[in-house]
PyMOL Python script that loads the backbone (N, CA, C, O; Angstrom):
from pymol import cmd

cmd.read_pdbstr("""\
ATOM      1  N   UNK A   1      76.999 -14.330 -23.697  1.00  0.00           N
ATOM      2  CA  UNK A   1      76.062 -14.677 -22.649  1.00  0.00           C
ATOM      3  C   UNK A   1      76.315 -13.841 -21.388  1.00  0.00           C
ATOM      4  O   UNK A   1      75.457 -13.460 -20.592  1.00  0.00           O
ATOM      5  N   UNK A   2      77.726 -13.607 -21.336  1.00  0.00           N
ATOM      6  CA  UNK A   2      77.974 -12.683 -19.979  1.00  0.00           C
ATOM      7  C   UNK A   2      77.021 -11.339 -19.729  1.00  0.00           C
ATOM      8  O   UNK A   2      76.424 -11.066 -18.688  1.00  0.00           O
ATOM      9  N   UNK A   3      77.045 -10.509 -21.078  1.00  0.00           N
ATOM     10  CA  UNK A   3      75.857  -9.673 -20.944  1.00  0.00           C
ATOM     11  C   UNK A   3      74.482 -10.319 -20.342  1.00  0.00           C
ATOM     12  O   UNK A   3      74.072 -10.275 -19.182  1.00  0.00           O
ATOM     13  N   UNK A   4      73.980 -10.846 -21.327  1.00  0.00           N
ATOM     14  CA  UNK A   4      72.767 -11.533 -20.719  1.00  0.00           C
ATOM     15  C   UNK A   4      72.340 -11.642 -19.205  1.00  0.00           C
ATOM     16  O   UNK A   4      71.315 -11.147 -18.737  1.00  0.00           O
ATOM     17  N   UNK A   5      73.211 -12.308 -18.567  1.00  0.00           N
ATOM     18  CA  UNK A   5      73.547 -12.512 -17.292  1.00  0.00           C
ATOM     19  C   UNK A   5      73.230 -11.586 -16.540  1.00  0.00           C
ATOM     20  O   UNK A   5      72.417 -11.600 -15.615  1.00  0.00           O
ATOM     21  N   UNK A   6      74.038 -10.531 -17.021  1.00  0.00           N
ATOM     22  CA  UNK A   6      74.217  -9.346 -16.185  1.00  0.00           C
ATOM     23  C   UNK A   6      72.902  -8.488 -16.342  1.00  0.00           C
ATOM     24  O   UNK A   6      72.489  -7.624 -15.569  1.00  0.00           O
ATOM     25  N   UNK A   7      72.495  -8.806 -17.201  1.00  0.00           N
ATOM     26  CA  UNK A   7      71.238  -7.765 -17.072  1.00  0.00           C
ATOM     27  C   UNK A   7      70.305  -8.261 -17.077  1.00  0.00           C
ATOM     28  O   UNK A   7      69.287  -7.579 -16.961  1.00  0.00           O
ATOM     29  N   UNK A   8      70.211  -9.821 -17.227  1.00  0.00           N
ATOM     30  CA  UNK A   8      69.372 -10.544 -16.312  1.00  0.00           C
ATOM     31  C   UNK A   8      68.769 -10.334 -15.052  1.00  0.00           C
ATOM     32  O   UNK A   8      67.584 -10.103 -14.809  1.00  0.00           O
ATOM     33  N   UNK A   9      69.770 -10.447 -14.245  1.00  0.00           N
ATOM     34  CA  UNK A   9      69.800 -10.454 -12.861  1.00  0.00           C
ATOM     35  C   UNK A   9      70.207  -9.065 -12.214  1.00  0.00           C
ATOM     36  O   UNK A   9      70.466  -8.953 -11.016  1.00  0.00           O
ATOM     37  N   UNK A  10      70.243  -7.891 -13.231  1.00  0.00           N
ATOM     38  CA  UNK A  10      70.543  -6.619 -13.126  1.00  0.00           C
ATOM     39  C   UNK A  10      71.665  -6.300 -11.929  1.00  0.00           C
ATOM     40  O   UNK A  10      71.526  -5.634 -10.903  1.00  0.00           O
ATOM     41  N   UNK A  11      72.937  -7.089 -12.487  1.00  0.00           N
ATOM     42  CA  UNK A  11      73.816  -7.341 -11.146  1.00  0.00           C
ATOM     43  C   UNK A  11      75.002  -5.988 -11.207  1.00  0.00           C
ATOM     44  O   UNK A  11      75.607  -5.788 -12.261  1.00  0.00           O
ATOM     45  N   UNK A  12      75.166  -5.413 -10.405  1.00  0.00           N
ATOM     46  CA  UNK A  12      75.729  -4.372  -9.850  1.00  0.00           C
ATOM     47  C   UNK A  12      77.671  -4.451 -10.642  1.00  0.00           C
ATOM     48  O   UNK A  12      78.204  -5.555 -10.529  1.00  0.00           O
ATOM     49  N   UNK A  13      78.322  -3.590 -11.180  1.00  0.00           N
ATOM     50  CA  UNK A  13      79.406  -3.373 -11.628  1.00  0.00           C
ATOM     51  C   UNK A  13      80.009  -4.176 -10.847  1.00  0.00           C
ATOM     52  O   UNK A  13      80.043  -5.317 -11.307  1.00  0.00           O
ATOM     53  N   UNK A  14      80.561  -4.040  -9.732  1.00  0.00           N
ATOM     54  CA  UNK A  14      81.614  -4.804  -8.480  1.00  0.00           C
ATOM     55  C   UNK A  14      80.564  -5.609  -7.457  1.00  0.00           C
ATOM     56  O   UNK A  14      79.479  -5.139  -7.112  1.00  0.00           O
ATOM     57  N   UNK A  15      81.019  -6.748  -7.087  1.00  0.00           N
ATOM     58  CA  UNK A  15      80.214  -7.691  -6.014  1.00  0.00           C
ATOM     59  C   UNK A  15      81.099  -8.663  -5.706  1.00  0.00           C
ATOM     60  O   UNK A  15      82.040  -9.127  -6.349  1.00  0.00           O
ATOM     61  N   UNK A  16      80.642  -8.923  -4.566  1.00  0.00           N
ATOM     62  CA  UNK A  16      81.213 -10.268  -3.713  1.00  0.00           C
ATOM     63  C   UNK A  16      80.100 -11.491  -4.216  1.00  0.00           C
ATOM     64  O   UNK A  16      79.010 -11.044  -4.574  1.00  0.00           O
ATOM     65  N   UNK A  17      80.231 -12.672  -4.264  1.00  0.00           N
ATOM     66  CA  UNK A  17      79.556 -14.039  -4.700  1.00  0.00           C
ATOM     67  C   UNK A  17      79.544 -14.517  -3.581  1.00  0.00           C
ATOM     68  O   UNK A  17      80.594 -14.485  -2.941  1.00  0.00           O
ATOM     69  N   UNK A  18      78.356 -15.107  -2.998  1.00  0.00           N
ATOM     70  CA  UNK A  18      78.505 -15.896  -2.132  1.00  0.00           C
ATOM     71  C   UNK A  18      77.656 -17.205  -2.839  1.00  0.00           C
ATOM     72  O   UNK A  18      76.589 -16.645  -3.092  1.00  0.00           O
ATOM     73  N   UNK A  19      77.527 -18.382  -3.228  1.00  0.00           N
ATOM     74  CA  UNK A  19      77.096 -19.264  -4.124  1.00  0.00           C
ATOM     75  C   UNK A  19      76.507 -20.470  -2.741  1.00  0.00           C
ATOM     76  O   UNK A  19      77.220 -21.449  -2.522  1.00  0.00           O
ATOM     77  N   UNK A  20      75.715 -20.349  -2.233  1.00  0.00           N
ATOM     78  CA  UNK A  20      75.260 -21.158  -0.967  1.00  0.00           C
ATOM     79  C   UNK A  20      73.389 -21.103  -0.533  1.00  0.00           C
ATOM     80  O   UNK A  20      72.929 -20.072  -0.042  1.00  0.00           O
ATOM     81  N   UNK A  21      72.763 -21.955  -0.717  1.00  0.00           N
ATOM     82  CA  UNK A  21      71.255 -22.044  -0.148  1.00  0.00           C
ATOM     83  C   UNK A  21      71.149 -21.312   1.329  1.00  0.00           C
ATOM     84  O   UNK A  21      72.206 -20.875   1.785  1.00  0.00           O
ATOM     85  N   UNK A  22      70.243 -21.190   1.915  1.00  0.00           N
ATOM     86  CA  UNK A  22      70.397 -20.340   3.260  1.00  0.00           C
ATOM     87  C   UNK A  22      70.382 -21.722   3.819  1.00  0.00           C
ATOM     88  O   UNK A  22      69.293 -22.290   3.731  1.00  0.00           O
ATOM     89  N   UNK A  23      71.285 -22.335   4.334  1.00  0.00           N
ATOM     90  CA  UNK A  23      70.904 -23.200   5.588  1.00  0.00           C
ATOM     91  C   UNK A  23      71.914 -22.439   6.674  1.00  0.00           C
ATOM     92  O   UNK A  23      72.757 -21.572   6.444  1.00  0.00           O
ATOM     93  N   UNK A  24      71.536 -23.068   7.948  1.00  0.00           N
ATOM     94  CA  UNK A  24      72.143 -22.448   8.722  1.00  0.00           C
ATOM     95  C   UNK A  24      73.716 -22.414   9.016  1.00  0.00           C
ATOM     96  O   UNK A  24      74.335 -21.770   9.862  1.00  0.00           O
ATOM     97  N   UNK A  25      74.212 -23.418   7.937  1.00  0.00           N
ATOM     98  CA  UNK A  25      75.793 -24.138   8.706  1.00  0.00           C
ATOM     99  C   UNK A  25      76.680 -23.294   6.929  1.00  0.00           C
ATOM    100  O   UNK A  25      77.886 -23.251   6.689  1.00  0.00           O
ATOM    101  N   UNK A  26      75.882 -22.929   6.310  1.00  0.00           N
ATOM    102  CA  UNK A  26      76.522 -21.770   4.922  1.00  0.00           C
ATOM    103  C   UNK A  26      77.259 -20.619   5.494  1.00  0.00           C
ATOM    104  O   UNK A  26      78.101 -20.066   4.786  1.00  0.00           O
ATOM    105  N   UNK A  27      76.959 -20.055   7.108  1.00  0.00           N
ATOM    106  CA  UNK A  27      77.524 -18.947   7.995  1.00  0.00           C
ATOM    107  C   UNK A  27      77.158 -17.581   7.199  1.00  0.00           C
ATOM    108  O   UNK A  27      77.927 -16.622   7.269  1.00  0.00           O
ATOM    109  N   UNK A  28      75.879 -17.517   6.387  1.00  0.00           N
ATOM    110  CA  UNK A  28      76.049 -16.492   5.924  1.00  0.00           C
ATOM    111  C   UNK A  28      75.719 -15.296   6.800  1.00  0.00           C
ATOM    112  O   UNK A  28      75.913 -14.174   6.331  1.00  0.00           O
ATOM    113  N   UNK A  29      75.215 -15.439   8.083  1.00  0.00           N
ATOM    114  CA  UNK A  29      75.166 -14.447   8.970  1.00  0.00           C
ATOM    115  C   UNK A  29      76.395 -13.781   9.453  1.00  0.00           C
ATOM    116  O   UNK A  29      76.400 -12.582   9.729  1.00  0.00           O
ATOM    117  N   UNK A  30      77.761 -14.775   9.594  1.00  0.00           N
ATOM    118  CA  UNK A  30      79.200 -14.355   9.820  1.00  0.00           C
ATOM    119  C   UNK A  30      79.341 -13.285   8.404  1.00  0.00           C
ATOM    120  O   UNK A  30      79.508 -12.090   8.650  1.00  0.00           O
ATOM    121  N   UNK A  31      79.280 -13.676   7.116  1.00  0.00           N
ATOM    122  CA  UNK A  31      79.824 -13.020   6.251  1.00  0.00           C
ATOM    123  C   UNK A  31      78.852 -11.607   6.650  1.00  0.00           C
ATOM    124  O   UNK A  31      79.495 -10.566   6.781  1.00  0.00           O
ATOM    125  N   UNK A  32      77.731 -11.551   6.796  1.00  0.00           N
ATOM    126  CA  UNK A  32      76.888 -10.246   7.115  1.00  0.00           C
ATOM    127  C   UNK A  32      77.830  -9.421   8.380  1.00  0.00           C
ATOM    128  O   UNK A  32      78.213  -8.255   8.283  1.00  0.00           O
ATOM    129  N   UNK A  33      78.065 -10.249   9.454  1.00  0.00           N
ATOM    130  CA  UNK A  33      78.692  -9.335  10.418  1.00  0.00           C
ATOM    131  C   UNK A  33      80.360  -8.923   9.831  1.00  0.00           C
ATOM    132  O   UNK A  33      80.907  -8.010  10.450  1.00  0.00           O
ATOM    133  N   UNK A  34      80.993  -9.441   8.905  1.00  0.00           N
ATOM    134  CA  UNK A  34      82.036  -8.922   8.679  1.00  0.00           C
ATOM    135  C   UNK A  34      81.755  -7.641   7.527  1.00  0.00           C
ATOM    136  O   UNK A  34      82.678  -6.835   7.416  1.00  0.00           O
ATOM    137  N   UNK A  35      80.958  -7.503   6.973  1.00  0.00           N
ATOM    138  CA  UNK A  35      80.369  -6.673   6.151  1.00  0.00           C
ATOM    139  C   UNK A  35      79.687  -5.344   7.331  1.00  0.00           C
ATOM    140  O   UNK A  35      80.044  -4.213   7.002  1.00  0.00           O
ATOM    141  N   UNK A  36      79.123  -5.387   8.126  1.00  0.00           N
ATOM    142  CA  UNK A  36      78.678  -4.670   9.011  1.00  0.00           C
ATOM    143  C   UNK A  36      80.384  -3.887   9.622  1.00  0.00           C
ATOM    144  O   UNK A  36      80.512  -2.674   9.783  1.00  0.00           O
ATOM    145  N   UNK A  37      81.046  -4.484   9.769  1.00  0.00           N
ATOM    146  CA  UNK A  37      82.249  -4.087  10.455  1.00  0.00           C
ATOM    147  C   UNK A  37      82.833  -3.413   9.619  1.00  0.00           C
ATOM    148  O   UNK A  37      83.179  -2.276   9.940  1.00  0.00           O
ATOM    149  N   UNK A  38      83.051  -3.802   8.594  1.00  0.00           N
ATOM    150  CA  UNK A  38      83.757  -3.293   7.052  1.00  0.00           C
ATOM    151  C   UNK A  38      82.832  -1.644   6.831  1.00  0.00           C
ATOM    152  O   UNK A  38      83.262  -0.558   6.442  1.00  0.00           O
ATOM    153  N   UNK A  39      81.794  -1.957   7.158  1.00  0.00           N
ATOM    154  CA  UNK A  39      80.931  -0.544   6.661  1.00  0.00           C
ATOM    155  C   UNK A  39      80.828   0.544   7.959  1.00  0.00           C
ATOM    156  O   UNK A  39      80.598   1.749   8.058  1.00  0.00           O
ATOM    157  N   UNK A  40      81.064  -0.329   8.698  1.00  0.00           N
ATOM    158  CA  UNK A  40      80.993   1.073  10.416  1.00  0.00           C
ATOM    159  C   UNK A  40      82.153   1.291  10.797  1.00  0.00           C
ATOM    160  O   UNK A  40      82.436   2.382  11.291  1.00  0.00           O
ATOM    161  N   UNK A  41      83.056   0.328  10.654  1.00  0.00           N
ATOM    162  CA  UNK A  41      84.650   0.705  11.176  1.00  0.00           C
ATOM    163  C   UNK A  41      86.206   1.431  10.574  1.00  0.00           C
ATOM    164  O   UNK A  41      87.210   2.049  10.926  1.00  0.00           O
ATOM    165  N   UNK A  42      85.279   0.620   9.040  1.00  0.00           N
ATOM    166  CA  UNK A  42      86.273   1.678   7.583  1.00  0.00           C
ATOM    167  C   UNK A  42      85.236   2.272   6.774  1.00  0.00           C
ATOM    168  O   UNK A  42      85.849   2.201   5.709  1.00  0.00           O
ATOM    169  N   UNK A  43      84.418   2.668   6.541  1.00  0.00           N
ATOM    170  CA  UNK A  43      82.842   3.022   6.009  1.00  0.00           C
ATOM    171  C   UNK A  43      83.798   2.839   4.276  1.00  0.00           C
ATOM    172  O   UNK A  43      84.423   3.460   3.416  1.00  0.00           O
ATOM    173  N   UNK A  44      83.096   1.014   4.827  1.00  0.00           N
ATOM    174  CA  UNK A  44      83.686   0.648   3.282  1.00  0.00           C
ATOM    175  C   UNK A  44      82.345  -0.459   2.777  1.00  0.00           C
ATOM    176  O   UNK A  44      82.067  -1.404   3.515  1.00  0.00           O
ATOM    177  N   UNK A  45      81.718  -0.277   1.714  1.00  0.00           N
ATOM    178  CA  UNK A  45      80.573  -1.082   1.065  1.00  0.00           C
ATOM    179  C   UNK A  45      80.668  -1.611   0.343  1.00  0.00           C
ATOM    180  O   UNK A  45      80.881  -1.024  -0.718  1.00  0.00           O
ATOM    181  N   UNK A  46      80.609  -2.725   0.330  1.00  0.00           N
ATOM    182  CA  UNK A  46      80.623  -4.001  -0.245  1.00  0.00           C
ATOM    183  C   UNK A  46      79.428  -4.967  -0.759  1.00  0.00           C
ATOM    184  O   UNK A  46      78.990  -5.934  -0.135  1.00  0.00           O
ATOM    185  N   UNK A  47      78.967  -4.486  -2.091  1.00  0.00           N
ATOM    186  CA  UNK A  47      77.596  -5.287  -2.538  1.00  0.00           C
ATOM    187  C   UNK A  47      77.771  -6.794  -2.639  1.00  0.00           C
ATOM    188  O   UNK A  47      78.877  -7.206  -2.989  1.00  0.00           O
ATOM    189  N   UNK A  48      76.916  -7.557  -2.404  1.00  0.00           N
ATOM    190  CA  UNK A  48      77.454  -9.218  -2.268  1.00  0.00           C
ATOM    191  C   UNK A  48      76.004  -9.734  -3.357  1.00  0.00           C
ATOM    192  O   UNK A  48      74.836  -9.360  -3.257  1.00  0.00           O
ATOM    193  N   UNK A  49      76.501 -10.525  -4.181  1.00  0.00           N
ATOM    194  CA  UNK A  49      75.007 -11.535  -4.533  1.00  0.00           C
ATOM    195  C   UNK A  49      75.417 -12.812  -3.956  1.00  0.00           C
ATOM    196  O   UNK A  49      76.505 -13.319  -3.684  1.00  0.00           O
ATOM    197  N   UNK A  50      73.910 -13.251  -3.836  1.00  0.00           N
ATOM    198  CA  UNK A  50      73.589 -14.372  -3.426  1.00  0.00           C
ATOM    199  C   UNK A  50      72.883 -15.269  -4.373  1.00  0.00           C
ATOM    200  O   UNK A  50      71.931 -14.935  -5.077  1.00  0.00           O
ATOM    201  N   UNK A  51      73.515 -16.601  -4.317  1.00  0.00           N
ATOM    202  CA  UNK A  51      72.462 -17.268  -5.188  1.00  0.00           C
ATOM    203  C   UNK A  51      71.837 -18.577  -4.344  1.00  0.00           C
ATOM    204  O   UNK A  51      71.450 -18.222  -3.230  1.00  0.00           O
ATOM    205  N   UNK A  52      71.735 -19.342  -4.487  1.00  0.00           N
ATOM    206  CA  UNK A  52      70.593 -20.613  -3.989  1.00  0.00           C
ATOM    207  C   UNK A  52      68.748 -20.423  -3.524  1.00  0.00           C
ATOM    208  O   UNK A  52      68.044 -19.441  -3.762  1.00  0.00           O
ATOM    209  N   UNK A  53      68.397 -21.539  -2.910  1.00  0.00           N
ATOM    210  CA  UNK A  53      67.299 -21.387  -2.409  1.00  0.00           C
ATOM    211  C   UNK A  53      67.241 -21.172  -1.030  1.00  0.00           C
ATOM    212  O   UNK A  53      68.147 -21.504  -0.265  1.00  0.00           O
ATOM    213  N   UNK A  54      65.949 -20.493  -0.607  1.00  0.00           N
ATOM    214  CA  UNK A  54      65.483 -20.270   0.520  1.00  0.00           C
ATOM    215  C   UNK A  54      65.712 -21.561   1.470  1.00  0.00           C
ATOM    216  O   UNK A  54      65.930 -22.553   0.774  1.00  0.00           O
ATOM    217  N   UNK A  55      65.725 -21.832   2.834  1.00  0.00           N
ATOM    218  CA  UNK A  55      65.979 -22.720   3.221  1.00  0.00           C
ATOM    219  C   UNK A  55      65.837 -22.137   4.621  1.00  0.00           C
ATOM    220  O   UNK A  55      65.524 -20.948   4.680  1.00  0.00           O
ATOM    221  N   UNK A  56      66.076 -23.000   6.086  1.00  0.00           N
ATOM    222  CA  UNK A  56      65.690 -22.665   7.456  1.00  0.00           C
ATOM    223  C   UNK A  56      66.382 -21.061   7.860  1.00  0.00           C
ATOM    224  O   UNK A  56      65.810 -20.120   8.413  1.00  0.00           O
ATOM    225  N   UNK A  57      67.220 -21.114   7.568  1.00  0.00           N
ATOM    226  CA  UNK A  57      68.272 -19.533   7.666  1.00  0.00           C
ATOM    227  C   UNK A  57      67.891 -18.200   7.033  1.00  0.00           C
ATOM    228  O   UNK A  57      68.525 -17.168   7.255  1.00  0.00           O
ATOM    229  N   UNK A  58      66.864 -18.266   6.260  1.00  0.00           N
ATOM    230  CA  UNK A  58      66.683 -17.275   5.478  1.00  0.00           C
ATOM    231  C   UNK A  58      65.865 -16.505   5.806  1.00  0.00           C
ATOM    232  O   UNK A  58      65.491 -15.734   4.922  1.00  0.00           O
ATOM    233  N   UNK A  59      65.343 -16.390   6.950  1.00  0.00           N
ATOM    234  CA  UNK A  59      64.194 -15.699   7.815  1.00  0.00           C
ATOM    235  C   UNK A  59      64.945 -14.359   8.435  1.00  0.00           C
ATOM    236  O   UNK A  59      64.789 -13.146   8.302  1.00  0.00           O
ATOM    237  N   UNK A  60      66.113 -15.479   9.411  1.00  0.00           N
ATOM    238  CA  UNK A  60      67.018 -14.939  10.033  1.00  0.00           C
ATOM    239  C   UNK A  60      68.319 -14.237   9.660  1.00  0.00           C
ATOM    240  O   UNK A  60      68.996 -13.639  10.497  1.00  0.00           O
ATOM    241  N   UNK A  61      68.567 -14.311   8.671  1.00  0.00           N
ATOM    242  CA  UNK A  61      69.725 -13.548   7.344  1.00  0.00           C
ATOM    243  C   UNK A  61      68.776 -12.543   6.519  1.00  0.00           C
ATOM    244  O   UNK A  61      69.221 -11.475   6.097  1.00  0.00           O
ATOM    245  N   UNK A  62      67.460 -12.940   6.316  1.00  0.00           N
ATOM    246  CA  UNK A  62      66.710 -11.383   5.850  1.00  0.00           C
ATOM    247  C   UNK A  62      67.160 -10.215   6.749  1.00  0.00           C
ATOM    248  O   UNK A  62      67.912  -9.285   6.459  1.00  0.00           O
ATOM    249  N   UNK A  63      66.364 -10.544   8.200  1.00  0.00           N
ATOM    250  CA  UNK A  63      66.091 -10.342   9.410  1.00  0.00           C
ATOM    251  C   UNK A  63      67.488  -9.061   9.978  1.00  0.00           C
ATOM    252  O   UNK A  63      67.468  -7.844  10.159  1.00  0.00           O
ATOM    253  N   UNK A  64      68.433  -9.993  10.087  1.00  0.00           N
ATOM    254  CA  UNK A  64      69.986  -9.161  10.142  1.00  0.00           C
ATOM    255  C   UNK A  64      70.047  -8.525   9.152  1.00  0.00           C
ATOM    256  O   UNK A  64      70.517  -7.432   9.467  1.00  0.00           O
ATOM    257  N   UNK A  65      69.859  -8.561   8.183  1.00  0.00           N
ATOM    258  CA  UNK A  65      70.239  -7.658   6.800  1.00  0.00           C
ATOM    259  C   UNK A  65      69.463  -6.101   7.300  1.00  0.00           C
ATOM    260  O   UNK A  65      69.927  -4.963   7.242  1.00  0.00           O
ATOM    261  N   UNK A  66      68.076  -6.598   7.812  1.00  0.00           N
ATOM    262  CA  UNK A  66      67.425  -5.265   8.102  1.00  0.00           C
ATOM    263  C   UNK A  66      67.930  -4.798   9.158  1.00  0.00           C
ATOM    264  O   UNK A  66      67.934  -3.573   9.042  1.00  0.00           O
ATOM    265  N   UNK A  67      68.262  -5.038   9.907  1.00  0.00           N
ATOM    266  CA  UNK A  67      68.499  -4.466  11.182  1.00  0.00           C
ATOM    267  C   UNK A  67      69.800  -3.839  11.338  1.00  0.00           C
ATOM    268  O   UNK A  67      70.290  -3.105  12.197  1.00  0.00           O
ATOM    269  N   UNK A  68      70.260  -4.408  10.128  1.00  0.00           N
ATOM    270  CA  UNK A  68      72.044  -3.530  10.054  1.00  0.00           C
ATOM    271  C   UNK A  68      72.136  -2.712   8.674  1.00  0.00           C
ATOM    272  O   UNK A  68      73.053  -2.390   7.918  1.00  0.00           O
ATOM    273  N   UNK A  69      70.743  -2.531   8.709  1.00  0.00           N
ATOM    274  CA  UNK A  69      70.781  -1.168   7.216  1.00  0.00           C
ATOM    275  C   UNK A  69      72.215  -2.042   5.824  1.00  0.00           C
ATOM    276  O   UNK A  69      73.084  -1.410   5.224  1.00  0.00           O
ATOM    277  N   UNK A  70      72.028  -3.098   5.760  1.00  0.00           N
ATOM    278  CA  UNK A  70      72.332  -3.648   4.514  1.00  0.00           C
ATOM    279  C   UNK A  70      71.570  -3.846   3.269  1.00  0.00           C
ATOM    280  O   UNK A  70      71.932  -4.405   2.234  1.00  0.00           O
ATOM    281  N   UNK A  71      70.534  -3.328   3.537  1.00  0.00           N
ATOM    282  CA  UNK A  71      69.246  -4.381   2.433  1.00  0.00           C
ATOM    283  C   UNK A  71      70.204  -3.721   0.894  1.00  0.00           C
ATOM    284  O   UNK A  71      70.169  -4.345  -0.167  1.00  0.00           O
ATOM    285  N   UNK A  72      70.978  -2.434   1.049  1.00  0.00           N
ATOM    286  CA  UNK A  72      71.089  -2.031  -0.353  1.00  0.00           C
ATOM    287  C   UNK A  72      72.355  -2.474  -1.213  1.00  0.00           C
ATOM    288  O   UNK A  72      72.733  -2.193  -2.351  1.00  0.00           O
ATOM    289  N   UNK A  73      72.961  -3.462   0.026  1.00  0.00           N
ATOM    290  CA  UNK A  73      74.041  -4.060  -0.481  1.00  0.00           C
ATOM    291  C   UNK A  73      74.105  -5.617  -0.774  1.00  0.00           C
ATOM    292  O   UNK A  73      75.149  -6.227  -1.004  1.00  0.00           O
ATOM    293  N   UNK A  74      72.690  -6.231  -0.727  1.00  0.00           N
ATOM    294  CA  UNK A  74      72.828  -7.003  -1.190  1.00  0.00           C
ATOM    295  C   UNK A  74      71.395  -7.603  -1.315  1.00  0.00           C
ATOM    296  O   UNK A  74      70.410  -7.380  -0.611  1.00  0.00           O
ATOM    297  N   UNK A  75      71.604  -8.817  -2.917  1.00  0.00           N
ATOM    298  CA  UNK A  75      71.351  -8.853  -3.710  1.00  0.00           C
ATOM    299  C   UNK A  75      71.041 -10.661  -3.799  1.00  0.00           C
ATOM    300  O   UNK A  75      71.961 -11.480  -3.828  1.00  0.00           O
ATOM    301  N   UNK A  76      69.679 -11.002  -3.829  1.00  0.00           N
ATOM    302  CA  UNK A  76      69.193 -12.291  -3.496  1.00  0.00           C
ATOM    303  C   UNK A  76      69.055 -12.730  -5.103  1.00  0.00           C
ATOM    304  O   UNK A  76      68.415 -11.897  -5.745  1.00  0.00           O
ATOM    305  N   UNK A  77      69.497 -13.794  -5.825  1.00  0.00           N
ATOM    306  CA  UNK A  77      69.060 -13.924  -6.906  1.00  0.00           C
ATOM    307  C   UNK A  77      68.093 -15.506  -7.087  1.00  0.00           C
ATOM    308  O   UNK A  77      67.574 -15.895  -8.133  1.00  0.00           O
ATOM    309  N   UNK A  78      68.060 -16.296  -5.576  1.00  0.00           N
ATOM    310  CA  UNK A  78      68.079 -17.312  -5.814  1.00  0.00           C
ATOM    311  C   UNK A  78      68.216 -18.315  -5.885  1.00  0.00           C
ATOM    312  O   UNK A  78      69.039 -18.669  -5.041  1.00  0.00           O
ATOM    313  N   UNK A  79      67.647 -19.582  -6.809  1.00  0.00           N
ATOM    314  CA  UNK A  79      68.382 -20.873  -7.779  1.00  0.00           C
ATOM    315  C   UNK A  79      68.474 -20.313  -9.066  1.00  0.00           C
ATOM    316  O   UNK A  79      67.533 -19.660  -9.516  1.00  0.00           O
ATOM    317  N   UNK A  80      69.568 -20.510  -9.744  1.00  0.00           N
ATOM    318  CA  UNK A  80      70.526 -19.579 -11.340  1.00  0.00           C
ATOM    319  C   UNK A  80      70.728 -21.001 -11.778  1.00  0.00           C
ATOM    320  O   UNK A  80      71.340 -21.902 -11.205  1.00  0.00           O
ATOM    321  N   UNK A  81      70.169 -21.006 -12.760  1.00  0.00           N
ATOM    322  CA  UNK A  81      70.681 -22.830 -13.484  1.00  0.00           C
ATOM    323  C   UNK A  81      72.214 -22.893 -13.451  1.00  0.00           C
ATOM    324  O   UNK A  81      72.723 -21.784 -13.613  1.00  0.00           O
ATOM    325  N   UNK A  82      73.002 -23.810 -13.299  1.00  0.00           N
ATOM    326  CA  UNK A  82      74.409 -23.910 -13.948  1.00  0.00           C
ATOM    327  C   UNK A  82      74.720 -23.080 -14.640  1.00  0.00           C
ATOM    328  O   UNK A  82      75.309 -22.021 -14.425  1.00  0.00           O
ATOM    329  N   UNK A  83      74.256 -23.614 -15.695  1.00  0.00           N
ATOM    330  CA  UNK A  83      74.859 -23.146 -17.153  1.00  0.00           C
ATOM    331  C   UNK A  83      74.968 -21.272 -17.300  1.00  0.00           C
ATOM    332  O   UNK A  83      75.421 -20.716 -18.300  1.00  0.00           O
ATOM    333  N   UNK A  84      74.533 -20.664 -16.276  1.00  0.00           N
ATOM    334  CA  UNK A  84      74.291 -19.331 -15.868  1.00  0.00           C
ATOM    335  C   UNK A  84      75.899 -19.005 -14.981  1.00  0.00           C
ATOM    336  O   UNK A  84      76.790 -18.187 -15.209  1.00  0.00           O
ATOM    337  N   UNK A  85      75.758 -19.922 -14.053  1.00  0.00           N
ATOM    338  CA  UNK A  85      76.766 -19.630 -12.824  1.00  0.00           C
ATOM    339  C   UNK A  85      78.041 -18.924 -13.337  1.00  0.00           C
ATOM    340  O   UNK A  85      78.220 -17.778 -12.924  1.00  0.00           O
ATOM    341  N   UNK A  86      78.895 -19.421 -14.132  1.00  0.00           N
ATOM    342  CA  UNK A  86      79.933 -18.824 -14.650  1.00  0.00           C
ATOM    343  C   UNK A  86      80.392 -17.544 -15.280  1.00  0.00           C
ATOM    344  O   UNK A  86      81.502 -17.072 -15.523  1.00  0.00           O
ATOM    345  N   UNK A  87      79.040 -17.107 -15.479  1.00  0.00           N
ATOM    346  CA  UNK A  87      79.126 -15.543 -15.998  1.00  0.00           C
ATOM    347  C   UNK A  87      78.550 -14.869 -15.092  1.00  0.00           C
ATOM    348  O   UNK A  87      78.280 -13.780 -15.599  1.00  0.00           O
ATOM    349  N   UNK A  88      78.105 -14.909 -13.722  1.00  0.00           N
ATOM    350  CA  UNK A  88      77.781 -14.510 -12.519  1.00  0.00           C
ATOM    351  C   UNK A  88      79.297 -14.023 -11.887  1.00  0.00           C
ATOM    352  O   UNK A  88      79.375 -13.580 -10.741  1.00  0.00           O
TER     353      UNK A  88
END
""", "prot")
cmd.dss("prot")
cmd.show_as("cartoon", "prot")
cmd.util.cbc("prot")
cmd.orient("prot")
């Protein structure tokens, strides 16, 4: 199934998981600014997936993603049933 998975969701060799809906108190805007720092201060890139649903935060975590030239490092998949999660 791990294949499956992976080419399911056509998920990138190496990634960070972040497993959280966008609400606002998930901090996924913090994990974006430490990723921003990581890529301008050691020009080091770090692809991240994301899984859950859209939710009040997700306007504003698109939003930053564009504005800090991330869009190519990361990777929205979603709600992933369970039974998926583990080979993610």
């Amino acid at each position: 199934m791990t294949q499956r998975v992976i080419d399911k969701y056509q998920l990138p060799n190496e990634f960070g998981f972040f497993p959280a809906n966008t609400w606002h108190n998930k901090n996924h805007i913090n994990l974006l600014k430490a990723m921003v720092i990581l890529k301008k201060k050691f020009i080091v890139k770090i692809n991240m997936v994301f899984t859950g649903s859209a939710h009040e935060a997700h306007e504003s975590i698109k939003s930053f993603i564009n504005e800090n030239d991330l869009s190519e490092q990361i990777k929205f998949l979603g709600y992933v049933p369970q039974e998926e999660m583990p080979y993610i």
